[in-house]
N, C-alpha and C positions, 0 to 999 in steps of 0.2 A: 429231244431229251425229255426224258417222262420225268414227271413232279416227283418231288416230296410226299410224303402221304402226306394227308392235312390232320389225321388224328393219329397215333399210337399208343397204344394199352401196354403196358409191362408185368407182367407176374413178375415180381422183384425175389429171386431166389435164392437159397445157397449163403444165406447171412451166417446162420447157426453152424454150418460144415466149414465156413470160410475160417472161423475163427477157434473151430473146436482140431484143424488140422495144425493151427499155428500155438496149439497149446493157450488158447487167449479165453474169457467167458464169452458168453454167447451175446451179452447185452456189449460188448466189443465190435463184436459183427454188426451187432444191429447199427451200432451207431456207426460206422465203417459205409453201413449201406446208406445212412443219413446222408454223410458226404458225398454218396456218389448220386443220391437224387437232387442236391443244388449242379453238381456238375450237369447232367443229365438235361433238369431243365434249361439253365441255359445253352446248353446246343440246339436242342430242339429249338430253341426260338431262334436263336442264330441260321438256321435255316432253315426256317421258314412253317413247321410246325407249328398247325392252331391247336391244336386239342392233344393233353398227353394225361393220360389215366394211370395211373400206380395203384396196384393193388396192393395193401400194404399191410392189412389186419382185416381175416378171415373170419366169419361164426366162428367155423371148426377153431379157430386160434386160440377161443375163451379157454378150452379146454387144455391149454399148457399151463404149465409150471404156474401157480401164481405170482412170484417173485418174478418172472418173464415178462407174463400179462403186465403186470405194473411197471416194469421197466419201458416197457415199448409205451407206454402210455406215455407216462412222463417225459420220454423223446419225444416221442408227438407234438407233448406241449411244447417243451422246450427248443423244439425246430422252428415252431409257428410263433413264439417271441421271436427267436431270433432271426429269423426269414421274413416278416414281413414289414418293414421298413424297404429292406430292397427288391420283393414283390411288386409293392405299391410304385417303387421308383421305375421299375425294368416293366412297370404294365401287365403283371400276369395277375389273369383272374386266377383266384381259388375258390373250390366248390369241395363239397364231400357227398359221397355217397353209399348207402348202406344205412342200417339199422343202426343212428345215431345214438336213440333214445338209454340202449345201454352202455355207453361212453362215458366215464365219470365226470361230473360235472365243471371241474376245471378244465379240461381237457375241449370240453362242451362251449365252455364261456371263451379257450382261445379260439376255436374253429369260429364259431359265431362272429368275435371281432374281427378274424382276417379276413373271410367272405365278405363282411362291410367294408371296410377298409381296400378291399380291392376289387370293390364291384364296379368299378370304373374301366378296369384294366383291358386291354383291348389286343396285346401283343400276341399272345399267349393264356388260354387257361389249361391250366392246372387241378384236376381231379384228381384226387384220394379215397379210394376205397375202403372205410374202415367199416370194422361188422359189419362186411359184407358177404353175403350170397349171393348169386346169380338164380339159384330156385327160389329162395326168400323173395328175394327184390320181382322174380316174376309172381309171387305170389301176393306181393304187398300191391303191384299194379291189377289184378283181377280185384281185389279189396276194395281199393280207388272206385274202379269201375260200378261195381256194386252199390256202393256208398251213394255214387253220384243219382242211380238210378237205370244205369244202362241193363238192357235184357239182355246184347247180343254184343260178343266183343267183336274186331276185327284188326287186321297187323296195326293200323292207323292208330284206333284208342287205344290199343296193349303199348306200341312204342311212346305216345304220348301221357301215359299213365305210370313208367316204370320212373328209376330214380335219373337217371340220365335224360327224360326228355328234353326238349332243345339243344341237345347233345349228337353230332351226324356221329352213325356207329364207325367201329374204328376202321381204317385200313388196313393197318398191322399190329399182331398182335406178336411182340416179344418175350419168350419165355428166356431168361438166365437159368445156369446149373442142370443146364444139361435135361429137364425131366418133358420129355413128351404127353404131357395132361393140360388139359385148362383150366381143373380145381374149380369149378362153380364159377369162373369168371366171367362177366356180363356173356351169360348163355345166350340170352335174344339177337344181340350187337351184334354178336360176331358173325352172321349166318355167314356172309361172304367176305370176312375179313383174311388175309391172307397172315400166314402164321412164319416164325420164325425162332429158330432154338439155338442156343447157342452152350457150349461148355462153360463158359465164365461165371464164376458166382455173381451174384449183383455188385457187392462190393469192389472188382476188376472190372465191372462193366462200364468202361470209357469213349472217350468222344469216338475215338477209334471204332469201336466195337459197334456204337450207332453207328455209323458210316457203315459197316458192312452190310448191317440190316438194314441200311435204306437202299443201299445199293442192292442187295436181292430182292427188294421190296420193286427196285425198277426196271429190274430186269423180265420181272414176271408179266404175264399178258391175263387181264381179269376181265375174263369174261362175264359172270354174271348170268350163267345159264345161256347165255349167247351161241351161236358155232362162230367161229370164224369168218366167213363169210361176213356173215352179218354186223361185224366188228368194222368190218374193213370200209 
């Protein structure tokens, strides 16, 4: 029987169409897909999942609505009051990744407290992707690099330089709402991550729904640039 992946990334999709089909606002959806990332994380740890990445606020995302922009923020905060008492208790670390710095700064001061608060956690972590880029974040690790003094980069100091370092890249990568792209998502990680799509918006995406992405996740044979042969 082949493993579980040990990491999984999700492009969390389809909030705004979920809710704009049901006649609902859009900050409906969003929080619709709030609930369904408590559900989410706890499966993943239930079996057996170390590492689960949400990508959850984009660069490109600054550029919506701003009444949008501030609603999803203040979800943010408001998830991380109210999730991290049973974070700390269930063991899951949280980390964020992305261009913090323009994050409002309440939003700033909960991230900060629940990363402390659960830097213990050992079950499970928990990555959030906010202003994030995948060009950015590879471009903020050449910076790194420069900074330090390096002439010459190599995959070793790029992958140890980006925002995810001590982070193993994912296994699988879950797209919800159907869209075939990976939108600037950790572009370096994924080189040989195995990918998976599904119709459901984020918000319908249930315990069920991971069960089938891992089950395709196990069925596949990852070579690695390998031939078969050589697997075997």
């Amino acid at each position: 029987m082949r493993k579980v992946p040990k990491h999984i990334a999700v492009i969390m999709d389809g909030n705004g169409r979920w809710a704009k089909e049901r006649d609902l606002p859009r900050a409906e959806g969003h929080r619709r897909g709030a609930e369904a990332i408590e559900t989410i994380v706890r499966a993943c740890r239930h079996r057996g999942v170390k590492y689960l990445t949400l990508y959850a606020f984009s660069e490109e995302n600054w550029q919506r609505p701003s009444d949008e922009v501030l609603a999803l923020m203040q979800l943010m905060r408001h998830f991380l009051l109210a999730k991290r008492p049973e974070m700390v208790k269930e063991g899951t670390r949280f980390r964020v990744i992305g261009d913090v710095d323009r994050l409002p700064s309440d939003v700033l001061q909960e991230i900060e407290e629940t990363v402390e608060a659960t830097s213990r956690g050992r079950n499970i972590t928990l990555i959030v992707a906010l202003s994030y880029g995948g060009r950015q974040e590879i471009v903020r690790a050449f910076n790194r690099l420069i900074k330090s003094g390096a002439t010459e980069a190599t995959v070793e100091s790029i992958s140890e330089s980006l925002d995810t370092a001590g982070i193993p890249d994912p296994d699988l990568l879950i797209r919800t709402s159907g869209e075939y792209r990976v939108s600037n998502f950790l572009l370096w990680q994924i080189a040989y991550t195995e990918l998976y799509v599904t119709d459901k918006p984020w918000p319908e995406f249930t315990e069920q729904e991971l069960d089938k992405a891992i089950e395709s996740f196990k069925a596949r044979e990852r070579r690695f640039g390998l031939t078969d042969e050589q697997l075997a």
